[in-house]
C-alpha positions in Angstrom: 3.2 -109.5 91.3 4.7 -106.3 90.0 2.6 -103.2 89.1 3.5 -103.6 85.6 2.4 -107.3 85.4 -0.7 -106.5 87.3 -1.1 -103.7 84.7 -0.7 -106.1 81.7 -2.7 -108.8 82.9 -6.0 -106.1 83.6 -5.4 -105.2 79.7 -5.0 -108.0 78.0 -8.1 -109.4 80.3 -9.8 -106.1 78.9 -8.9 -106.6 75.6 -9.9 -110.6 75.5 -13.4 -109.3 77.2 -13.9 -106.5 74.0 -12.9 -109.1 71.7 -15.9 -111.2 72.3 -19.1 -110.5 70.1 -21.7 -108.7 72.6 -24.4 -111.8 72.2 -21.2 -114.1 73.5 -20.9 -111.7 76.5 -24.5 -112.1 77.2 -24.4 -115.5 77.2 -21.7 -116.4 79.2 -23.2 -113.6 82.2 -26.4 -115.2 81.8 -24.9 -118.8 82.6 -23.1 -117.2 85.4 -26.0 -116.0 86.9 -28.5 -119.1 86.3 -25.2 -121.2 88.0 -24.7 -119.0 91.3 -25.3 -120.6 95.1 -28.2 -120.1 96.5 -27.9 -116.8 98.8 -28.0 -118.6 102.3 -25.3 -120.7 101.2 -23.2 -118.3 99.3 -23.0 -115.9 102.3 -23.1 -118.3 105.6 -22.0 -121.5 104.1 -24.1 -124.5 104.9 -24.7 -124.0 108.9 -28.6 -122.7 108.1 -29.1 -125.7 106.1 -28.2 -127.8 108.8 -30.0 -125.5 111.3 -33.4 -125.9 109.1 -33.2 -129.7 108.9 -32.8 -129.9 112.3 -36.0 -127.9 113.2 -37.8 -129.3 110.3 -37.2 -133.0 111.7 -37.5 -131.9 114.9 -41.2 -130.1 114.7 
């Protein structure tokens, strides 16, 4: 990608982001946020899952 289509793709992301009423904004980061990964899985992937069931069965 070229500077100047990098360039144009950040505005017109900017400008589509502005365009949006402020409530709409809201909304859409609060969705993001109620559908994120747990942290555990986000950051290791699903090895301490495993590693807790196995304990947990195992104890």
């Amino acid at each position: 990608m070229k500077t100047n289509d990098y360039v144009k793709y950040l505005t017109q992301t900017f400008v589509q982001y502005m365009d949006q009423p402020r409530e709409e904004r809201k909304k859409i980061k609060q969705e993001r946020r109620v559908n994120k990964e747990p942290f555990m899985l986000r950051w290791f992937g699903i090895l301490p899952y495993v590693f807790a069931y196995f304990f947990k069965k195992k104890y």
